[in-house]
KEFIZA-361135 format. One record per residue (C-alpha): residue number from 1; x, y, z. Coordinates in nm, 2 decimals. Layout:
% KEFIZA-361135
atom nr->NUM, c1->X, c2->Y, c3->Z
...
//
This chain:
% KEFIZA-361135
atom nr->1, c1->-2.35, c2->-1.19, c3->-1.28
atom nr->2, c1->-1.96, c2->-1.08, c3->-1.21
atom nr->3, c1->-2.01, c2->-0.81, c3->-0.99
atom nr->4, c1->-1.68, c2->-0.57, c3->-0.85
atom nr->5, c1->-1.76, c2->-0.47, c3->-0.51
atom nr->6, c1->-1.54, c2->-0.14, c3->-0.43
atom nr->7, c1->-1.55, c2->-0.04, c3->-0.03
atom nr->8, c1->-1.62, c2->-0.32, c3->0.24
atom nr->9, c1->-1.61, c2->-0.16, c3->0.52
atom nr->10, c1->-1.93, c2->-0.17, c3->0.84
atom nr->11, c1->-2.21, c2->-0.09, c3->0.48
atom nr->12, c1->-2.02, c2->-0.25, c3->0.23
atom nr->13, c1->-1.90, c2->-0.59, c3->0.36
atom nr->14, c1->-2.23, c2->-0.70, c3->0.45
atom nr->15, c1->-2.33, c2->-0.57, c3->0.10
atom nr->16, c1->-2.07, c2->-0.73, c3->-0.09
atom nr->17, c1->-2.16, c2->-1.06, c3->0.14
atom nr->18, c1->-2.55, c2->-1.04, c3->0.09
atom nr->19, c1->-2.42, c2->-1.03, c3->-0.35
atom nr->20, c1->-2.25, c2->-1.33, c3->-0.33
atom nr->21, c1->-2.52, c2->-1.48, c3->-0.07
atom nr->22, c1->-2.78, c2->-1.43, c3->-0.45
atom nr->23, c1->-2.49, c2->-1.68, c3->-0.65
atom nr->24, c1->-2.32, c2->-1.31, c3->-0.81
atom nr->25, c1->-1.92, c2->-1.37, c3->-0.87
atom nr->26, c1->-1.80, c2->-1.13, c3->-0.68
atom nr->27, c1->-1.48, c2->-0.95, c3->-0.72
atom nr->28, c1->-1.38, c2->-0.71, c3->-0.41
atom nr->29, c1->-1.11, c2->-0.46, c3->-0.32
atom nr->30, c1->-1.04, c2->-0.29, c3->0.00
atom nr->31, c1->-0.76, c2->-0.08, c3->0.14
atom nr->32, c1->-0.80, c2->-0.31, c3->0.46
atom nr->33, c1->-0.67, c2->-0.66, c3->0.41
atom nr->34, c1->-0.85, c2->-0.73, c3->0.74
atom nr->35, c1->-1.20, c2->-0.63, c3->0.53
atom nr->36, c1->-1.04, c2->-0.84, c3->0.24
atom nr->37, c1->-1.01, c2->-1.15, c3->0.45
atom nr->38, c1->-1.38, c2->-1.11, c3->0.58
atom nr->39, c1->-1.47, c2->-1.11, c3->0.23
atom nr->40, c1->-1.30, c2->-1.38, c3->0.14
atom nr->41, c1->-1.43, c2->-1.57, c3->0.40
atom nr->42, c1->-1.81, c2->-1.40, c3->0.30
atom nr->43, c1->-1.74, c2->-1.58, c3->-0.06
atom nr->44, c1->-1.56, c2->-1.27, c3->-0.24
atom nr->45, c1->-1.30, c2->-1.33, c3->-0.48
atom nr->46, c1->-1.06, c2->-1.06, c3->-0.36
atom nr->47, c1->-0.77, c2->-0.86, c3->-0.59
atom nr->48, c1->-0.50, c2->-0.60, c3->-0.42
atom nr->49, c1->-0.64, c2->-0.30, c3->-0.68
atom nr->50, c1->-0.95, c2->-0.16, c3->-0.80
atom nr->51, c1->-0.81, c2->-0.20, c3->-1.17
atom nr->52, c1->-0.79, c2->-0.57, c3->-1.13
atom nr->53, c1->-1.13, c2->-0.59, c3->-0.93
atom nr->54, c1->-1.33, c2->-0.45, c3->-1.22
atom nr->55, c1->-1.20, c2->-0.68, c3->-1.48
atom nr->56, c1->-1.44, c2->-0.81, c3->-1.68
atom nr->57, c1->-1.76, c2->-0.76, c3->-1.48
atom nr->58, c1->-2.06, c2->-0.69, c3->-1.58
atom nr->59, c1->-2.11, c2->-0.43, c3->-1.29
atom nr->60, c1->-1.93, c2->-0.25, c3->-1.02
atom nr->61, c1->-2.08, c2->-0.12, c3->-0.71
atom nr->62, c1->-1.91, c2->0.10, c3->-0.48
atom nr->63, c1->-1.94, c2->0.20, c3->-0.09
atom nr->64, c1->-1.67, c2->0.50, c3->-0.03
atom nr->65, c1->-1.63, c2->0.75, c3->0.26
atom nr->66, c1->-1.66, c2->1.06, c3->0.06
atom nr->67, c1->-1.74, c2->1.26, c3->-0.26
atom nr->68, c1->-1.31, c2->1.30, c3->-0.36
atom nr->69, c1->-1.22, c2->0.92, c3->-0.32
atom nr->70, c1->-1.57, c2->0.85, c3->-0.49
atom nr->71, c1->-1.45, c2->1.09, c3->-0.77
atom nr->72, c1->-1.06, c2->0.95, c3->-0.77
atom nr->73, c1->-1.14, c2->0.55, c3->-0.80
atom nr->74, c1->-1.38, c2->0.61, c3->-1.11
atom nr->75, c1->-1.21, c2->0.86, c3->-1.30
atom nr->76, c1->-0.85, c2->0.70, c3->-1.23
atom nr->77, c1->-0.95, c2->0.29, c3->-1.19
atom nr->78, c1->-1.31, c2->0.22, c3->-1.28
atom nr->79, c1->-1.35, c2->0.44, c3->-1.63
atom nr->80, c1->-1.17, c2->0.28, c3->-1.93
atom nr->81, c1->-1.08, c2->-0.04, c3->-1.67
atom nr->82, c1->-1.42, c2->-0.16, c3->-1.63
atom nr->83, c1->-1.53, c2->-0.30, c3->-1.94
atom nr->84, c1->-1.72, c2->-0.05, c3->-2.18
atom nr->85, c1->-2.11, c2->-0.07, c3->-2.09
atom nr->86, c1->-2.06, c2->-0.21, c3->-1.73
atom nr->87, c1->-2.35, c2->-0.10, c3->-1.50
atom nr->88, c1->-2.20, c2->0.17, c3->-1.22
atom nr->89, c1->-2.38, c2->0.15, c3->-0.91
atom nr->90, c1->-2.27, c2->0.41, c3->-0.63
atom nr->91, c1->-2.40, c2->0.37, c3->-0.29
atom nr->92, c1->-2.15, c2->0.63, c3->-0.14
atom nr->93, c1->-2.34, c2->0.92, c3->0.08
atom nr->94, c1->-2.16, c2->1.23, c3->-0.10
atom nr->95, c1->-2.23, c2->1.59, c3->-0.21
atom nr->96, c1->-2.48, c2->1.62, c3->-0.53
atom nr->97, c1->-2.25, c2->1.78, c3->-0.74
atom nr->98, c1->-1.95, c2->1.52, c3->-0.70
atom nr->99, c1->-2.25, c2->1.27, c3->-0.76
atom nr->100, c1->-2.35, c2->1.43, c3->-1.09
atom nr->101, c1->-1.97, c2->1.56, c3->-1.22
atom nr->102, c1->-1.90, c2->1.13, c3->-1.19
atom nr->103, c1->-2.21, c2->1.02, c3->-1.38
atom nr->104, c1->-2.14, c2->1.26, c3->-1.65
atom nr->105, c1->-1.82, c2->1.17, c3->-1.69
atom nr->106, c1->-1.91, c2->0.82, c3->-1.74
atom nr->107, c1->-2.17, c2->0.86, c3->-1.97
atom nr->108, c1->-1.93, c2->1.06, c3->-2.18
atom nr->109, c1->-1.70, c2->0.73, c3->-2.14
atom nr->110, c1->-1.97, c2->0.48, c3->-2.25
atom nr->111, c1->-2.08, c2->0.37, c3->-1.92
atom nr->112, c1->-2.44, c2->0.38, c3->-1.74
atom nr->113, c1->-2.46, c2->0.53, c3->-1.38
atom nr->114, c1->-2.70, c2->0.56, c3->-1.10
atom nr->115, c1->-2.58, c2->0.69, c3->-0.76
atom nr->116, c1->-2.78, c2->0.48, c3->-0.51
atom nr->117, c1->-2.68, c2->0.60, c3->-0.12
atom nr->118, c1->-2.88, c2->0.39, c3->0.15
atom nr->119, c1->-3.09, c2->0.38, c3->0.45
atom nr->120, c1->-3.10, c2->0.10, c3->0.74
atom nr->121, c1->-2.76, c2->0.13, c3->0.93
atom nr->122, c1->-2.49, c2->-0.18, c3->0.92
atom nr->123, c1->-2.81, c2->-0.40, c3->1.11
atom nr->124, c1->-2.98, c2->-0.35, c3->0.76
atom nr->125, c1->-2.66, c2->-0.39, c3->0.55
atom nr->126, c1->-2.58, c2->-0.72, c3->0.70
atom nr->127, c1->-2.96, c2->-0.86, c3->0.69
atom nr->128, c1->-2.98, c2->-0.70, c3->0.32
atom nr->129, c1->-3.26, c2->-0.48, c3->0.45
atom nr->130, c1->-3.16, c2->-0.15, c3->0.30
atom nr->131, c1->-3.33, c2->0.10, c3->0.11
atom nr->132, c1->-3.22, c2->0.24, c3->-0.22
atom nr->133, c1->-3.23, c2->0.54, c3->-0.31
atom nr->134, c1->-3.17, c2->0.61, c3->-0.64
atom nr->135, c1->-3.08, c2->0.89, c3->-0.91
atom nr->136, c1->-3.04, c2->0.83, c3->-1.26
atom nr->137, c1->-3.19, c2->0.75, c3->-1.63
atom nr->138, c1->-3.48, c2->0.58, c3->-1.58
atom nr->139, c1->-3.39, c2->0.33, c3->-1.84
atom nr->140, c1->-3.06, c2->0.29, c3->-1.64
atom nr->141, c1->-3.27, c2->0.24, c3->-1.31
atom nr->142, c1->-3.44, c2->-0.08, c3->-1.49
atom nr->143, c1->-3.12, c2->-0.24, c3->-1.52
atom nr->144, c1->-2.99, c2->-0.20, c3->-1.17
atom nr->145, c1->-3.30, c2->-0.23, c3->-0.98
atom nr->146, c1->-3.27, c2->-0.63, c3->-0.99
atom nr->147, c1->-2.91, c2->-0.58, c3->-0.84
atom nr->148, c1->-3.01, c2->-0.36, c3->-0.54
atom nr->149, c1->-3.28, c2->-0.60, c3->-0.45
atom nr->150, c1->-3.04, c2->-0.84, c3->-0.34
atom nr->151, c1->-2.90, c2->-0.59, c3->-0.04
atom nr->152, c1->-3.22, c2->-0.41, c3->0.01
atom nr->153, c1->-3.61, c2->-0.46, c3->0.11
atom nr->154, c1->-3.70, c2->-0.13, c3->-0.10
atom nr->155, c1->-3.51, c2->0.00, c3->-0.43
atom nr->156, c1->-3.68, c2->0.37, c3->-0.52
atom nr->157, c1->-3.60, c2->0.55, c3->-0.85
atom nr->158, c1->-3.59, c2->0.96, c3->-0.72
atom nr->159, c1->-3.51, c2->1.08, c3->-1.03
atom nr->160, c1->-3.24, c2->1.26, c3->-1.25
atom nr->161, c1->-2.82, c2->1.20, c3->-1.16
atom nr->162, c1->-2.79, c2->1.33, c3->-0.80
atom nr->163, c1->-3.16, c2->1.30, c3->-0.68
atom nr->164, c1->-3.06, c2->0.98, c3->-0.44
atom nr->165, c1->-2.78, c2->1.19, c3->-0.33
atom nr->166, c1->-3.06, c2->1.50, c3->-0.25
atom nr->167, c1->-3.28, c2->1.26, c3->-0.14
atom nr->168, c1->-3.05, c2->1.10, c3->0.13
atom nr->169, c1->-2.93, c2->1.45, c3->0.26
atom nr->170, c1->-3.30, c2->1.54, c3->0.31
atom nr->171, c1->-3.39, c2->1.21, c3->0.54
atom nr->172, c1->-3.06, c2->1.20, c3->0.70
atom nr->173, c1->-3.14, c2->1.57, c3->0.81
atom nr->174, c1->-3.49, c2->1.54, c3->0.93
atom nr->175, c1->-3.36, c2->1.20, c3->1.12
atom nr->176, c1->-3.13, c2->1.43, c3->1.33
atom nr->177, c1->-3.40, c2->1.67, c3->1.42
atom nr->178, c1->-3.64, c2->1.40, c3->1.50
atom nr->179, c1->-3.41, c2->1.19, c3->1.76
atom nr->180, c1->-3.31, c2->1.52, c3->1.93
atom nr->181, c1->-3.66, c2->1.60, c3->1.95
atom nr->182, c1->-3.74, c2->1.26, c3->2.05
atom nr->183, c1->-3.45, c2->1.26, c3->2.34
atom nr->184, c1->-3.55, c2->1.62, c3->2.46
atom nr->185, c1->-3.90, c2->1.48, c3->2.50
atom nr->186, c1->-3.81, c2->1.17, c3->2.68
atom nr->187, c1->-3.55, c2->1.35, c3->2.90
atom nr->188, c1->-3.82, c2->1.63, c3->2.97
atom nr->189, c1->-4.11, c2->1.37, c3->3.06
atom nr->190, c1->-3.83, c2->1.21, c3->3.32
atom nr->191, c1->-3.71, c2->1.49, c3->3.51
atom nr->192, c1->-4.11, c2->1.59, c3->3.54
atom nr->193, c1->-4.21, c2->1.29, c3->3.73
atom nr->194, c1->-4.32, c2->1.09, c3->3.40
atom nr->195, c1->-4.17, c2->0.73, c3->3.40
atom nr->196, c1->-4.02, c2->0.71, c3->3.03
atom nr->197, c1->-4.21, c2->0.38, c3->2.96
atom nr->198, c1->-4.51, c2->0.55, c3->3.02
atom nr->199, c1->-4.43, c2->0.82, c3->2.86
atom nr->200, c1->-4.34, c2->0.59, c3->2.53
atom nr->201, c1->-4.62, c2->0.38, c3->2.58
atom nr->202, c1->-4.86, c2->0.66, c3->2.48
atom nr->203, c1->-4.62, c2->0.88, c3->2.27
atom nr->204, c1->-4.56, c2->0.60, c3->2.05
atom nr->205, c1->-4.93, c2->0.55, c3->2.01
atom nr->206, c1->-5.00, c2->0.92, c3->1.94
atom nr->207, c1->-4.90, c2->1.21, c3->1.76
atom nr->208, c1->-4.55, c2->1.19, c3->1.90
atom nr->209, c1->-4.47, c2->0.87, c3->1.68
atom nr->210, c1->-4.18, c2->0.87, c3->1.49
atom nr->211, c1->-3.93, c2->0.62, c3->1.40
atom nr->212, c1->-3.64, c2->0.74, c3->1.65
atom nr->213, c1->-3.92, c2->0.68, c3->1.92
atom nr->214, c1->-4.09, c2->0.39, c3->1.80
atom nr->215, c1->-3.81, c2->0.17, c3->1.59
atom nr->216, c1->-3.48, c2->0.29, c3->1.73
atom nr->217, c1->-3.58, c2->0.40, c3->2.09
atom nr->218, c1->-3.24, c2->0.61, c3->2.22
atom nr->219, c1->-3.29, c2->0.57, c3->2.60
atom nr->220, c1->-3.14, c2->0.25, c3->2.73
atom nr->221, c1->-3.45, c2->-0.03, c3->2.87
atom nr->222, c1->-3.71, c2->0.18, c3->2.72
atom nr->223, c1->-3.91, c2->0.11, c3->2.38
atom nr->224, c1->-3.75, c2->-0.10, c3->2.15
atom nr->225, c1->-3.38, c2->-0.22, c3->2.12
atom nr->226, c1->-3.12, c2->-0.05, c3->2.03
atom nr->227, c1->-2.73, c2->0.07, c3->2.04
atom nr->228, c1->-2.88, c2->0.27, c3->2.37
atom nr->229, c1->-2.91, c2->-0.06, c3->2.55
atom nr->230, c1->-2.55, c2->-0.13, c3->2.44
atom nr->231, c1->-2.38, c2->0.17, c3->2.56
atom nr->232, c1->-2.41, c2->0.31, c3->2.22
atom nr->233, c1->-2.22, c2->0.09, c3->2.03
atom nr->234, c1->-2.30, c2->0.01, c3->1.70
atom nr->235, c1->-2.56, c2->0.15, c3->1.52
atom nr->236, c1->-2.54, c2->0.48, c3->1.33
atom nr->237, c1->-2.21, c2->0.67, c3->1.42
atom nr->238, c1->-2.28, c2->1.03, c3->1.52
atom nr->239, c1->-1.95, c2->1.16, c3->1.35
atom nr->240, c1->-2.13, c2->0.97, c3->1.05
atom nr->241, c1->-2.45, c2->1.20, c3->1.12
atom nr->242, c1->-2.26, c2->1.52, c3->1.17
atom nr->243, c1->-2.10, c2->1.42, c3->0.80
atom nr->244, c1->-2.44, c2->1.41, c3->0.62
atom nr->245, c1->-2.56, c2->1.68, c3->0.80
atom nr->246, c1->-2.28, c2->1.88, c3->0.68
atom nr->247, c1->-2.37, c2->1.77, c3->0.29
atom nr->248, c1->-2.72, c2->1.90, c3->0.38
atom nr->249, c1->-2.60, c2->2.22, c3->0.53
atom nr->250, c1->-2.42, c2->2.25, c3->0.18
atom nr->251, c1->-2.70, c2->2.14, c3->-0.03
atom nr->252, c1->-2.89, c2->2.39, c3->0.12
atom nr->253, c1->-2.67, c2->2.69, c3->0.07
atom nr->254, c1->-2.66, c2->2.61, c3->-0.30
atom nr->255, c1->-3.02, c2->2.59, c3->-0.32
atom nr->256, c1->-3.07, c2->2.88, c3->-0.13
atom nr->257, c1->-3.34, c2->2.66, c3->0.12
atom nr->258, c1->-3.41, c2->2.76, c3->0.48
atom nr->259, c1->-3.27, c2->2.49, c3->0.72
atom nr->260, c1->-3.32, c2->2.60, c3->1.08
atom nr->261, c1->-3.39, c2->2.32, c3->1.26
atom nr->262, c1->-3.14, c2->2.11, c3->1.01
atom nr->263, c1->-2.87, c2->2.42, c3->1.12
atom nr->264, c1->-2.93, c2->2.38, c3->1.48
atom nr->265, c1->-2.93, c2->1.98, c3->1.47
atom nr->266, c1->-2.60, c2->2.02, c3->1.28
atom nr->267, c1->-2.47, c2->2.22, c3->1.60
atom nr->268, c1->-2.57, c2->2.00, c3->1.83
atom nr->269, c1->-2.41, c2->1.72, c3->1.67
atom nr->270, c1->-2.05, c2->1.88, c3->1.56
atom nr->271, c1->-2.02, c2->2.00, c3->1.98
atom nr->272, c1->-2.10, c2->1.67, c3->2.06
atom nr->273, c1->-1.85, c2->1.50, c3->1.85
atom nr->274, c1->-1.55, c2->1.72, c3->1.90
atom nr->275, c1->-1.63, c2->1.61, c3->2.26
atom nr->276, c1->-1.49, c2->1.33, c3->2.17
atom nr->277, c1->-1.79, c2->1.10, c3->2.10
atom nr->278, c1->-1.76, c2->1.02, c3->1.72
atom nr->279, c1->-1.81, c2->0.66, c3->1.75
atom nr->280, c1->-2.15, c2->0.63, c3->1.97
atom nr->281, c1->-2.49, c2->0.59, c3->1.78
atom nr->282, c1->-2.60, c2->0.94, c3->1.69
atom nr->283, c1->-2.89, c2->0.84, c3->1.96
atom nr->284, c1->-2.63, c2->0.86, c3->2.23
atom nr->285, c1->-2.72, c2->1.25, c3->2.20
atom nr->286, c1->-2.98, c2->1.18, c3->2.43
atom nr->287, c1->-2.74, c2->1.12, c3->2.73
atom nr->288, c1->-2.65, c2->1.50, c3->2.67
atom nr->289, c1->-3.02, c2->1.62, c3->2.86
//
């Protein structure tokens, strides 16, 4: 399948890489020509504009920053470039009512749309681990389910245009609260005498088992690996965080939903941040306690 790949940046060059990995022709554009070269070098045929990347393929996929550039490159180089009928897969973490103004406006222009934001970190989008969470026509889900499984381990259909978008915002936010709650705990069980091993040893076999504990442990030579036992580098960027909690501190507002623990988490994470600490995994908020 000829495939335009739009956005290869940490998610979407080890996306676009994992599509060519499954023998798809892909075609990809990035403003970087250092993320253009990688591609290249990943298999990617590579073009200098969206307008030329989407010629002729049978689907385009993109991996933006945000809900305006999402909404600029399809409604000024993807609709009516793209040919008529392509599949329109957008993995981009962006608000729900960017998500659903895009999809209607290619419906209205003959194309079928899903947005499709992910879980799994850069780790997952290089090992094509991801999940898919996806919003959309069912019948439209179908189609792009077999191209997801080539960068993911699990492609879920959550419902109508938008609902991967909603669903996203909702894990994203209870991820936050979770590792905050998870660092509080191991910083508490320290400074009261409790070794943190031992303290993970029996959390992580008992009611206090979550992922952030278990899976992505955020105190450096405890638990399992992760960014904590490299300084914090790599992994999840907390200024990425504090941007999804945002769009669920929106969602929520519109909806009219009580978010707490989600409002307090976003706190915590925009003073930590405009201290300066953007780049570090979001677990990196544990060496705050």
């Amino acid at each position: 399948m000829k495939i335009a790949f739009i956005g290869l940046g940490n998610m979407g060059g080890g996306m676009a890489h994992n599509l060519a990995m499954a023998s798809h022709h892909v075609r990809a554009f990035d403003l970087s020509p250092d993320a253009l070269a990688k591609a290249r070098a990943n298999g990617c045929e590579v073009f200098d504009s969206v307008r030329e990347a989407v010629q002729g393929v049978n689907a385009v996929v993109s991996m933006l920053p945000n809900g305006a550039i999402v909404e600029s490159v399809y409604m000024n180089d993807v609709l009516g470039h793209a040919p008529r009928g392509a599949l329109l897969i957008d993995c981009s973490t962006i608000d729900v009512a960017t998500a659903r103004k895009v999809q209607q406006a290619a419906a209205d222009a003959g194309y079928p749309m899903v947005d499709a934001p992910v879980s799994g970190g850069i780790t997952a989008a290089n090992q094509g681990t991801l999940t898919f969470m996806v919003g959309g026509d069912a019948k439209v889900f179908g189609h792009v389910e077999d191209i997801l499984l080539n960068m993911g381990k699990a492609v879920i259909h959550a419902g109508e245009s938008g609902a991967g978008q909603v669903a996203k915002m909702c894990n994203n936010m209870l991820l936050a609260i979770h590792m905050i709650g998870t660092c509080e705990a191991l910083a508490l069980a320290e400074k009261s005498g409790l070794d943190m091993r031992k303290f993970h040893e029996i959390s992580s076999k008992s009611t206090g088992y979550n992922w952030s504990l278990n899976d992505y442990t955020p105190a450096p030579g405890v638990g399992a690996t992760s960014p904590a036992d490299n300084d914090y580098q790599g992994g999840f960027a907390s200024a990425l965080m504090l941007k999804d909690l945002r769009l669920a501190m929106a969602g929520a507002q519109t909806s009219g939903a009580s978010v707490p623990l989600g409002e307090h988490a976003t706190k915590i994470y925009e003073a930590f941040v405009e201290a300066g600490n953007g780049g570090k995994d979001f677990g990196a908020i544990f060496t705050t306690l």
